[in-house]
N, C-alpha and C positions, 0 to 999 in steps of 0.2 A: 741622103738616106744611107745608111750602114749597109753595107753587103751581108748579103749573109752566108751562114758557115758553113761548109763542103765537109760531111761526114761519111767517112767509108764505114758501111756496118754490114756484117756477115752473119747472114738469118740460115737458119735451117732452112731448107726448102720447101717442107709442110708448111712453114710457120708462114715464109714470105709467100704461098697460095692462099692461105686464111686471109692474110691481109689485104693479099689483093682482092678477091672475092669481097673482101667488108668493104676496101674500099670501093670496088664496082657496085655496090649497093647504094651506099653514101655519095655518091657521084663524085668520087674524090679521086686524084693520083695515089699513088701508095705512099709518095712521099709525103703528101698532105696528110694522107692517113697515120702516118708515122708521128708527126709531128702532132696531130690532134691527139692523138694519144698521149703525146710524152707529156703535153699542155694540161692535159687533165691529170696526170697523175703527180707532175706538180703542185697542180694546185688543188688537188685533192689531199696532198701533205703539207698542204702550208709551205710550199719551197716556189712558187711563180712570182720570179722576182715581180714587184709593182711597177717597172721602168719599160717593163713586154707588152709590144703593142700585141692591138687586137689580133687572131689572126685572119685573115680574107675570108669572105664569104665565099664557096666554090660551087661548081654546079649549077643545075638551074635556078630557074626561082618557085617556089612553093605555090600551087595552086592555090588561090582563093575560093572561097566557100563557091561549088557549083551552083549554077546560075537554077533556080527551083523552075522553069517554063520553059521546056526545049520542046520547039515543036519540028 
């Protein structure tokens, strides 16, 4: 498996609170959250190379439909 790449990025502080905060929502690190962004806006431009794996599933797992009979 390919290591992957160590970027130093220097956020305004507002900016890197928003992010944190989205990704505390998303159940995600900031750096995953970073990354899910950058992945969508690649591939919202046509530019996610086709050789990019998937990226991981994070966080919990999504509840399924509640159970209709709780007594």
């Amino acid at each position: 498996m390919t290591e992957r790449k160590k970027v130093l990025l220097r956020l305004d502080p507002a900016v890197h609170d928003a992010l944190a905060r989205w990704a505390g929502d998303d159940l995600r690190s900031t750096n995953a959250q970073i990354e899910f962004l950058l992945r969508r806006a690649l591939s919202d431009n046509g530019r996610l190379p086709s050789a990019t794996r998937a990226q991981p599933k994070r966080g919990r797992p999504r509840k399924d439909a509640e159970p209709a009979d709780e007594e």
